[in-house]
C-alpha positions as CSV (number, residue, x, y, z in Angstrom):
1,X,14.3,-26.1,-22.9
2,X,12.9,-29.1,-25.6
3,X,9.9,-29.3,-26.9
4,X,8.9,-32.2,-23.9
5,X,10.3,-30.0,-20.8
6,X,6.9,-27.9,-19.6
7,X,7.3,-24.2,-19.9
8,X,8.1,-22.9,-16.2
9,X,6.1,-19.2,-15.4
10,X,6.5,-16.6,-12.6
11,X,3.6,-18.0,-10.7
12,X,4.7,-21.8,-11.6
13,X,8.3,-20.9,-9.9
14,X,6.4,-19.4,-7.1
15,X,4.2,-22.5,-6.4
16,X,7.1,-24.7,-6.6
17,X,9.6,-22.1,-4.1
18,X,6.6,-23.2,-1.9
19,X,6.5,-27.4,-2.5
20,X,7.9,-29.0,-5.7
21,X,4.9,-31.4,-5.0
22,X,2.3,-29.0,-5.2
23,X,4.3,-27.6,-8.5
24,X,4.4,-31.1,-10.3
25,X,1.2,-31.4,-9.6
26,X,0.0,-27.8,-11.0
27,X,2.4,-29.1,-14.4
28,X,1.0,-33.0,-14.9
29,X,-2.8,-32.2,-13.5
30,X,-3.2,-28.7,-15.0
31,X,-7.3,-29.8,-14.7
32,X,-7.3,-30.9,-11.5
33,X,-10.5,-30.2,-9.3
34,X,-8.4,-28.6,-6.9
35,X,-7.0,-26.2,-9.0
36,X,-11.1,-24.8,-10.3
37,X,-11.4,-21.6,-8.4
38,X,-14.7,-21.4,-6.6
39,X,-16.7,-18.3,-5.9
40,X,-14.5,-17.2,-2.8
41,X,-11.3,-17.6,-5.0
42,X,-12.8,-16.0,-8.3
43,X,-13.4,-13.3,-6.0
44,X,-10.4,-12.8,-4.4
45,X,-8.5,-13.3,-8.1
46,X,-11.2,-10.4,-9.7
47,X,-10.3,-7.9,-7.0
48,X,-6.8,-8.5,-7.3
49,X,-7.2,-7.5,-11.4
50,X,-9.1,-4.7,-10.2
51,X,-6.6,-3.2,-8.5
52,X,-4.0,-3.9,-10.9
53,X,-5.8,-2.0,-13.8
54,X,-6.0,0.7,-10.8
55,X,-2.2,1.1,-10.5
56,X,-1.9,1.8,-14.2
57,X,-3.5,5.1,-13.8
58,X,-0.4,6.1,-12.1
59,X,1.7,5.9,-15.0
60,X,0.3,8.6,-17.2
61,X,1.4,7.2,-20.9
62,X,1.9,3.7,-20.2
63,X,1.1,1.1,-23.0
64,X,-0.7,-2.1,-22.4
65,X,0.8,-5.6,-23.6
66,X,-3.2,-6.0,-24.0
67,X,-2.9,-9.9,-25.7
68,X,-3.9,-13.3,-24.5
69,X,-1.4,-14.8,-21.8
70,X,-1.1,-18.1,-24.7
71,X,0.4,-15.8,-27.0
72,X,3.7,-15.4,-25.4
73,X,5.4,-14.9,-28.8
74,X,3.4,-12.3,-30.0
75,X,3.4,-10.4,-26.4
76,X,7.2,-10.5,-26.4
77,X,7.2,-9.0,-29.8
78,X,4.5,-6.0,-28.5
79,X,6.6,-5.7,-25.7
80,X,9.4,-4.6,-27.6
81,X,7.9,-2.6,-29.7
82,X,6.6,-0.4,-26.7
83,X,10.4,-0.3,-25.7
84,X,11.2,0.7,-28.9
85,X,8.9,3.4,-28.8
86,X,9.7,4.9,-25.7
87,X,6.9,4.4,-24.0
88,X,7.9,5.8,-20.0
89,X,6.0,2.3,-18.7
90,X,4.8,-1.0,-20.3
91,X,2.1,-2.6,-17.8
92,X,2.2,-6.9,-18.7
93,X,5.4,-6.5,-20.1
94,X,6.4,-9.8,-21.4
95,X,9.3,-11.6,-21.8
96,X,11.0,-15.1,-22.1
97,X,14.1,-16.3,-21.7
98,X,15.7,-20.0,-21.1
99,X,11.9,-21.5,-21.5
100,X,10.5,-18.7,-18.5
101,X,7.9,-16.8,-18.8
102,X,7.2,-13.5,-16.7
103,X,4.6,-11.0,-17.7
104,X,5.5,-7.7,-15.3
105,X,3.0,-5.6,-14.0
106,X,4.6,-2.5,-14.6
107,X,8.0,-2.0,-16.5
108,X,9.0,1.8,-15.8
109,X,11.8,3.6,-17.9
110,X,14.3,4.7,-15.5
111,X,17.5,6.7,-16.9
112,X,20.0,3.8,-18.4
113,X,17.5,1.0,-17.1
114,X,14.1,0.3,-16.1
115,X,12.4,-0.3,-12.2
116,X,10.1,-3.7,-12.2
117,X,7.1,-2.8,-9.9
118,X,4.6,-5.7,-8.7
119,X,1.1,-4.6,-7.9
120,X,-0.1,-6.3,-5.2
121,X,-3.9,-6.0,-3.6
122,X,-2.4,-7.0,0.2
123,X,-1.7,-4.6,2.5
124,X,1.8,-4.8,3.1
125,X,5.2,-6.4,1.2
126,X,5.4,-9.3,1.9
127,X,8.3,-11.7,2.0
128,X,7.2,-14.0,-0.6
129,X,7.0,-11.0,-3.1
130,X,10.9,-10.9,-3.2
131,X,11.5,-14.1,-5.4
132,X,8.0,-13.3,-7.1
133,X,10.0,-10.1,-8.2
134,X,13.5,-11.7,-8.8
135,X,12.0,-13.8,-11.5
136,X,11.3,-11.6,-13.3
137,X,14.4,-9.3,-13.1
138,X,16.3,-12.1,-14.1
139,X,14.2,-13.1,-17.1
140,X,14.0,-9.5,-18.4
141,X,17.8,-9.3,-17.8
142,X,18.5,-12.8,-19.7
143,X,16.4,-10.4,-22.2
144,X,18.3,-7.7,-22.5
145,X,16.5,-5.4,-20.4
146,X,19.1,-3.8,-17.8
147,X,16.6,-3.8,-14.6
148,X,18.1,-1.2,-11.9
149,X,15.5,-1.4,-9.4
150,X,12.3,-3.0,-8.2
151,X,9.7,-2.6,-5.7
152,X,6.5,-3.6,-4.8
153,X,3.3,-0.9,-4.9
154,X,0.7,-2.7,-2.5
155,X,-2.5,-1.1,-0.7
156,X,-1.8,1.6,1.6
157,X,-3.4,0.4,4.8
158,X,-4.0,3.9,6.0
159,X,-5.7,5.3,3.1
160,X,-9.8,6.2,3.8
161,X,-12.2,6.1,1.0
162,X,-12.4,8.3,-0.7
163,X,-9.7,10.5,-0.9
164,X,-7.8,10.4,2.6
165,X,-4.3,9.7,1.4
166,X,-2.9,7.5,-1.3
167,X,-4.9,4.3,-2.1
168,X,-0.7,2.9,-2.6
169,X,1.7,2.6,-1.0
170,X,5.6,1.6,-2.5
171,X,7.7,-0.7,-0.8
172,X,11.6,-0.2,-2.4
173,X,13.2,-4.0,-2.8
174,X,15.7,-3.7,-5.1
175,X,18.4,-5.1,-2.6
176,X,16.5,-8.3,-1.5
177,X,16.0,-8.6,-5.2
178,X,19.2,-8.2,-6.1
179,X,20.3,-11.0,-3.1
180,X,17.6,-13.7,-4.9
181,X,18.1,-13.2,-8.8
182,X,21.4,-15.5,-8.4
183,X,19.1,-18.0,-6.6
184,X,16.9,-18.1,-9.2
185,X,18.8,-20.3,-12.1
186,X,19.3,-23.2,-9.4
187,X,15.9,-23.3,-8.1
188,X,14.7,-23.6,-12.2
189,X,16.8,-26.2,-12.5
190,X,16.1,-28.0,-9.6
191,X,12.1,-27.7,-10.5
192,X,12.5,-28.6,-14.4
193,X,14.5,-32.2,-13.0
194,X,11.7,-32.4,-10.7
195,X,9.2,-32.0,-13.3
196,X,10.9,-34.4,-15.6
197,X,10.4,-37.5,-13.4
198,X,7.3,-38.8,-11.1
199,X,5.7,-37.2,-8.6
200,X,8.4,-36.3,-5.9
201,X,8.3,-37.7,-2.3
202,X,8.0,-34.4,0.4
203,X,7.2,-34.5,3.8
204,X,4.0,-32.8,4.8
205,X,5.1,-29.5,6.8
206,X,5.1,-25.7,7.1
207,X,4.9,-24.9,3.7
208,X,1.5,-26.7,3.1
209,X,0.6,-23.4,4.8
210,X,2.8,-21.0,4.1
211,X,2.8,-18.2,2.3
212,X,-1.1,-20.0,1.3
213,X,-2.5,-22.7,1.9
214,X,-2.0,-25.0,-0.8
215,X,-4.7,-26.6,-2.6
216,X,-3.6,-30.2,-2.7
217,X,-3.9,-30.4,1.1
218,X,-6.6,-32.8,0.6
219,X,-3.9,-34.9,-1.2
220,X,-1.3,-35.1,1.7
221,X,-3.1,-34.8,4.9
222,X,-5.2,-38.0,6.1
223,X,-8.3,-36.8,7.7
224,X,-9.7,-39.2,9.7
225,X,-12.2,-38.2,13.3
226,X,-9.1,-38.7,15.8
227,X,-6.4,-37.1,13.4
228,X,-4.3,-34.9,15.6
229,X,-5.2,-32.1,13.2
230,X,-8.4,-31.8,15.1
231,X,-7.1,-31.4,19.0
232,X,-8.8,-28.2,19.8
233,X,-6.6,-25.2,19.6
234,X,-3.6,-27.1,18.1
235,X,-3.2,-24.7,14.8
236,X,-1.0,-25.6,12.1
237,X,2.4,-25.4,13.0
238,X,1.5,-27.3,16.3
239,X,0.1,-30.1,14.4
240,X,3.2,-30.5,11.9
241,X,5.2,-30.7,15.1
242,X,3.3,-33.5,16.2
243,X,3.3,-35.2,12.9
244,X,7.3,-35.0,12.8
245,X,7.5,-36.6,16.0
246,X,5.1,-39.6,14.6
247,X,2.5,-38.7,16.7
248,X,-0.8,-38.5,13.6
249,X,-4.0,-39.3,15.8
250,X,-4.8,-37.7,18.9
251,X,-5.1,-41.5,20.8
252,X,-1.3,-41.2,20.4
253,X,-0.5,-38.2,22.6
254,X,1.8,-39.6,25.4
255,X,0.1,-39.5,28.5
256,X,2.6,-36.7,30.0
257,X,1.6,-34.6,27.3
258,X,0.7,-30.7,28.5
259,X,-2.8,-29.9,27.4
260,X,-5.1,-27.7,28.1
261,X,-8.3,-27.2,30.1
262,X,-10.1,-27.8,26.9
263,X,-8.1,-30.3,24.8
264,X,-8.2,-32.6,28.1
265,X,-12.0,-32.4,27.7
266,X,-12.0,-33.2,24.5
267,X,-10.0,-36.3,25.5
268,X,-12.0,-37.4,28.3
269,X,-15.2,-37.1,25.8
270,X,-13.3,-39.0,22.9
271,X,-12.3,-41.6,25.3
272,X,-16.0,-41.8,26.5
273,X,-17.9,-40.9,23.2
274,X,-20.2,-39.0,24.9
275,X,-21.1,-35.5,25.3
276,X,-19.2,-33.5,28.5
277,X,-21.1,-30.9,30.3
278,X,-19.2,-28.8,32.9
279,X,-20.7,-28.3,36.1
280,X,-20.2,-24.6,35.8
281,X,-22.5,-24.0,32.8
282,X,-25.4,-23.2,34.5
283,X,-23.2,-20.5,36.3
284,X,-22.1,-19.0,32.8
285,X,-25.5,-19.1,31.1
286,X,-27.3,-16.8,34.3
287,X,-26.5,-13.8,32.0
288,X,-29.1,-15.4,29.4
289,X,-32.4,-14.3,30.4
290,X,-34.7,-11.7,30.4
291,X,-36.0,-10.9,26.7
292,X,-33.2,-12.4,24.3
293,X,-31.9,-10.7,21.4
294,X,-30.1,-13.0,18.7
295,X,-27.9,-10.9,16.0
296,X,-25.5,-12.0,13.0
297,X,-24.0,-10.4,10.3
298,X,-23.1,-10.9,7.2
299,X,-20.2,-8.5,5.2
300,X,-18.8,-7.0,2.2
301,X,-14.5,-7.3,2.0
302,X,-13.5,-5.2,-0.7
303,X,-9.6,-4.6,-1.4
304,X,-10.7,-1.2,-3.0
305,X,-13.2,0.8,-0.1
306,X,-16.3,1.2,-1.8
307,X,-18.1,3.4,1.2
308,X,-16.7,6.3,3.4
309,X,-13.7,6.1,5.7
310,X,-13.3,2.6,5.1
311,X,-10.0,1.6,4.4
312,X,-8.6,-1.8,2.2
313,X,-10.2,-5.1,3.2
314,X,-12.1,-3.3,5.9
315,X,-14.9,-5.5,6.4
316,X,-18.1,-3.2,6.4
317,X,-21.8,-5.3,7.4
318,X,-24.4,-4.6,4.6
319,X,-27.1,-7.9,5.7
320,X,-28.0,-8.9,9.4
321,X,-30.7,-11.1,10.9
322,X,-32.2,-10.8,14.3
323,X,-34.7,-13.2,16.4
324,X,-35.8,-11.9,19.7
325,X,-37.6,-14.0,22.3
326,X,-40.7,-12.6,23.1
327,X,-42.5,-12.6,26.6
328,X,-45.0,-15.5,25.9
329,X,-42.0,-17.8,24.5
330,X,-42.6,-17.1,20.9
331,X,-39.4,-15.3,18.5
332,X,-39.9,-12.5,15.9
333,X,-37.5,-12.2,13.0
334,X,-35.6,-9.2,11.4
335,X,-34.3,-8.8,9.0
336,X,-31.9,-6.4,6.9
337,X,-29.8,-6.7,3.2
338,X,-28.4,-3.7,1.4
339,X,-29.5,-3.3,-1.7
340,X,-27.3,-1.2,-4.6
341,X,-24.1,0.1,-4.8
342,X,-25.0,3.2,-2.2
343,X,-23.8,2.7,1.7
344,X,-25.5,0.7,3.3
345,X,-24.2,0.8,7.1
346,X,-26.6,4.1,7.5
347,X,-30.0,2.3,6.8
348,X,-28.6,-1.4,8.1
349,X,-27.7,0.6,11.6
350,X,-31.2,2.0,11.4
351,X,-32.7,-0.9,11.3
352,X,-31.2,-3.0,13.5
353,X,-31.2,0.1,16.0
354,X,-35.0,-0.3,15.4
355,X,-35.4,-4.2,15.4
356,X,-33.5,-4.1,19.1
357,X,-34.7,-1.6,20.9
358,X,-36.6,-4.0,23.2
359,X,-33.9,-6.5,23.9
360,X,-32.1,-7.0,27.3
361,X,-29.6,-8.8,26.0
362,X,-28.2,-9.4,22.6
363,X,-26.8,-12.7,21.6
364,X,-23.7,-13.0,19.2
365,X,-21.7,-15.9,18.9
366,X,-17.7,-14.4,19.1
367,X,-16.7,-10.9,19.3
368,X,-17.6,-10.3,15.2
369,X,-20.9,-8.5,15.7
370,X,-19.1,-6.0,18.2
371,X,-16.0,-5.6,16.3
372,X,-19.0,-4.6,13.3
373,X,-21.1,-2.7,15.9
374,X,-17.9,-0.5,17.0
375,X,-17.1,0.5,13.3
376,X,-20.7,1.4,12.8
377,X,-20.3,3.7,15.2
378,X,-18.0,6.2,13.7
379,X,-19.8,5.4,9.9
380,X,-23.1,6.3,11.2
381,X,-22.1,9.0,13.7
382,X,-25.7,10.1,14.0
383,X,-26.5,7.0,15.6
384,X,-23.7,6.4,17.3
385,X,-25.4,6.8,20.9
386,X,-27.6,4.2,19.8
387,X,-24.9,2.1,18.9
388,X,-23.0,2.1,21.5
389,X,-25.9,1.3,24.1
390,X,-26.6,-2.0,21.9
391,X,-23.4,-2.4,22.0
392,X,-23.4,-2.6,26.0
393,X,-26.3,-5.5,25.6
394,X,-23.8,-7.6,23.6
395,X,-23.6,-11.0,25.2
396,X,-21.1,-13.8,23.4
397,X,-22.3,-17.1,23.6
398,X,-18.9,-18.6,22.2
399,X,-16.9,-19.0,25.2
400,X,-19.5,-20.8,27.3
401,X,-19.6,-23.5,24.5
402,X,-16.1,-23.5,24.5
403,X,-15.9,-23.3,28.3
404,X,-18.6,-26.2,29.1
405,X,-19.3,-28.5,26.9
406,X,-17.6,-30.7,23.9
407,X,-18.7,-33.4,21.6
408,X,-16.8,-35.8,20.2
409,X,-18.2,-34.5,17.0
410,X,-17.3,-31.2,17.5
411,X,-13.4,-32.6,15.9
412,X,-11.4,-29.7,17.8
413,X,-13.8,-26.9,16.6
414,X,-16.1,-24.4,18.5
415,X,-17.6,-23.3,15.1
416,X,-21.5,-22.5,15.1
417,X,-21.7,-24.8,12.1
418,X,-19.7,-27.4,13.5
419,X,-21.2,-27.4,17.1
420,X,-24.8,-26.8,16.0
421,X,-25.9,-30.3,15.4
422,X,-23.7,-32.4,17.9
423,X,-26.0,-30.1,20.3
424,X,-29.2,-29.5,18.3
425,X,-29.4,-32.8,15.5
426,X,-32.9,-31.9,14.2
427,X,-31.3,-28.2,13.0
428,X,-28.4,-28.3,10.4
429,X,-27.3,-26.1,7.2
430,X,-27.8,-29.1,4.6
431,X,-30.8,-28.0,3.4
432,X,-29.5,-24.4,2.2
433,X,-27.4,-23.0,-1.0
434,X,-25.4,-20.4,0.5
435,X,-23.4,-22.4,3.6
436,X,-20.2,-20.1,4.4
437,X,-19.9,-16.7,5.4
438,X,-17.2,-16.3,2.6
439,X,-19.8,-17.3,0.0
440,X,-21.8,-14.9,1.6
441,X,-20.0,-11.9,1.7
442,X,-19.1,-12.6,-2.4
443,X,-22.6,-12.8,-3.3
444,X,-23.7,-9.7,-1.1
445,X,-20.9,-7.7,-3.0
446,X,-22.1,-9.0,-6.6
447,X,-25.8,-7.9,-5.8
448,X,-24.9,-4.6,-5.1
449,X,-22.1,-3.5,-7.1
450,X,-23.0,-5.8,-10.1
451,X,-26.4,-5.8,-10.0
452,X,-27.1,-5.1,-13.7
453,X,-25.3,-7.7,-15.0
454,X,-27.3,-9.9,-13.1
455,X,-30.9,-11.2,-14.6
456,X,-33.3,-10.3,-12.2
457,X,-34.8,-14.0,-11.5
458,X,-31.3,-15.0,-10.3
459,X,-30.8,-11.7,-8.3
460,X,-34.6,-12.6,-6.5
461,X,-32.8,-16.1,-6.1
462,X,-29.5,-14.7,-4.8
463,X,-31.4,-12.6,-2.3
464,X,-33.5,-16.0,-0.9
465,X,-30.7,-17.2,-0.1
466,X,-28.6,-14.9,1.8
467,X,-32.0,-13.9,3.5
468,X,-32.1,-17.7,4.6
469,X,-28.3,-18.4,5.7
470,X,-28.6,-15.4,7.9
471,X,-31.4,-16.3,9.3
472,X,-30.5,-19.8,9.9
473,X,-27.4,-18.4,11.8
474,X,-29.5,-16.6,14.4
475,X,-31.8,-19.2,15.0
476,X,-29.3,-21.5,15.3
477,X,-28.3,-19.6,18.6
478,X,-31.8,-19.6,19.7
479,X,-32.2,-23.1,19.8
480,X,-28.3,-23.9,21.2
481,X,-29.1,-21.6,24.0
482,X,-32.3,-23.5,24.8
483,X,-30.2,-26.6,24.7
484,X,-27.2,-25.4,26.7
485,X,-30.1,-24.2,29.1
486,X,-31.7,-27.5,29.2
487,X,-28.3,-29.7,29.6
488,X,-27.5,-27.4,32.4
489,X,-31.0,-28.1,34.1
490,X,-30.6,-31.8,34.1
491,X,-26.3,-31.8,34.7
């Protein structure tokens, strides 16, 4: 490698298996706004270091290669050193070879060679994790490290907080390994004379997906109102079929085209840019009456369980806000958000128990709040009676949107947020901070499990405003059911 050719990384070879566009891009823009990592990712990169540091006390005498990433000389040298030592597993073990550089999660001592192990905070192996690990078996072999097997040690689906199994699980891929590491020089070489010249020509496709979604989307995909992208339904792969056959906005779909119920709706209402109501609306919103409940949560996702019986990424609701419609026309407001690191499900299930006693019917909008509902019942088995007869009262108001009515604004999506004002334009989300579940669910996890690292005038602010997206949510439903109601009144 010269001085000029840009140092190529385990993640870097990764990125570029996936698109040598998105690659050269990650090498010439290293600053690019794309590549800042907002709350959500932050997140999602701070859990995965959390469970990292979690697999090392599995190796009882392992040595950390504890040194900044930039100081790949230094971290070889350590690296050796531990080696040399004997250590029985080096965790960030670092090594370079032919301009690569791979730090390994955990380097074991095995016999005459050594297993490479990759942590990984998903739920499963995956098949991207087999040239993740190749890499590195090759650079540690080019080392002079004799690597005789490799796996992958990912969360153990099955495992119950806090001590119903193993919180790991090992997936053994030392013979997919072992089919890759030739691969691997002729993919490097193919990236670095890549790298070396402009920004390479690739067709939009699959991989702008897969295995993630790549950040430079924006980049590549035109987005315009009629951009096939946004026929209702059409999902990724669908939509990079219609972009190989030249087909890009959804005014080009040949007029034999098979659609759906819904997609030919949202045709006939692009076509007419106006608003189609279906005659059998006022059929589906009969169930809506009587003394309305409204209910939305909002959720911790941890990748480690943090209460009982819940299991990795199981989504657990700490924060919910309910409206009901009273008999004289008027709405009270509930309202619930955990506070602390303690379980919350118990005195959230309480509550909301409490707040909708009175309903008839409970408003959600999709299945989330039953899926919730249903897992409360076996955390809080006290209440599960309870539970389960709110449950029964559940009433989704997502497929009658979807069913009835679409907007040319709605662009393919029966999303509250993206439905609400086509239907309701004085009520929006513009005027709040927190705007995505996602957002939501990080800053509901930092309040209660980092609470003290917070100052408390920004913890006061935090709260505000998870208090007010929630709200916003329910209300939102209120006032799209009294417009669905009204549209099917004069339709």
């Amino acid at each position: 490698m010269t001085k000029s050719e840009p140092r190529l990384s385990k993640s870097r070879f990764t990125s570029g298996l996936q698109c040598h566009k998105k690659l050269w891009w990650e090498v010439h823009e290293p600053d690019a706004v794309e590549l800042q990592p907002d709350k959500v990712l932050q997140d999602l990169f701070d859990q995965g270091r959390l469970v990292g540091e979690t697999a090392r006390t599995r190796y009882p005498g392992g040595v950390l290669i504890d040194l900044p990433h930039n100081a790949g000389e230094e971290r070889v040298a350590a690296t050796k050193r531990a080696l040399d030592s004997g250590a029985p597993a080096v965790f960030e073990a670092t090594f370079i070879a032919d301009g690569i550089f791979v730090a390994i999660d955990v380097l074991e001592k095995q016999g005459d060679g050594y297993r490479v192990t990759e942590v990984k905070a998903s739920n499963s192996q995956k098949p991207e994790h087999i040239s993740d690990v190749a890499v590195q078996a090759r650079v540690a072999a080019a080392s002079g490290v004799p690597i005789t097997a490799a796996q992958v040690l990912h969360l153990n689906k099955e495992f119950r907080h806090p001590d119903v199994g193993d919180l790991f699980a090992r997936t053994d891929v030392t013979g997919p390994v072992a089919e890759f590491v030739p691969l691997v020089q002729e993919e490097i070489d193919r990236q670095r004379e890549m790298l070396a010249g402009p920004l390479p020509d690739v067709s939009i496709g699959a991989q702008c997906f897969e295995p993630r979604e790549c950040p430079f989307i924006g980049r590549c995909w035109p987005d315009g109102p009629d951009h096939i992208g946004h026929l209702a339904g059409v999902g990724a792969k669908k939509t990079v079929d219609y972009l190989a056959r030249g087909i890009t906005s959804i005014k080009d779909l040949p007029p034999a085209e098979k659609l759906n119920f819904t997609q030919k709706r949202q045709l006939k209402a692009m076509a007419e840019n106006r608003l189609i109501v279906e005659p059998t609306l006022a059929k589906e919103l009969e169930p809506f009456s009587g003394r309305l409940g409204f209910l939305d949560f909002e959720t911790i996702i941890r990748a480690i369980p943090v209460w009982p019986g819940m299991a990795p990424w199981q989504q657990a609701a700490a924060q919910f806000s309910y409206h009901e419609r009273q008999p004289d026309g008027t709405y009270t407001h509930s309202a619930f958000l955990a506070e602390g690191p303690q379980d919350a499900r118990p005195p959230l299930a309480e509550a909301m128990v409490r707040a909708t006693a009175n309903a008839t019917r409970v408003v959600t909008y999709t299945s989330f709040e039953k899926t919730r509902i249903r897992e409360l019942q076996l955390a809080v088995p006290n209440l599960a009676q309870q539970l389960a007869a709110l449950e029964a009262k559940l009433i989704d108001l997502y497929p009658v949107v979807k069913n009835c009515v679409y907007h040319p604004d709605f662009k393919g999506s029966f999303s509250l947020k993206r439905i609400l004002t086509p239907l309701v334009p004085e009520l929006t989300y513009n005027d709040l901070v927190i705007v995505d579940g996602r957002v939501a669910s990080v800053e509901i996890a930092r309040l209660l499990f980092v609470a003290d690292k917070i100052p408390k005038h920004e913890r006061d602010r935090v709260r505000k405003e998870l208090l007010d997206y929630c709200e916003r949510d329910t209300w939102a439903m209120v006032k799209l059911v009294e417009c669905l109601q009204e549209l099917a009144r004069v339709g």
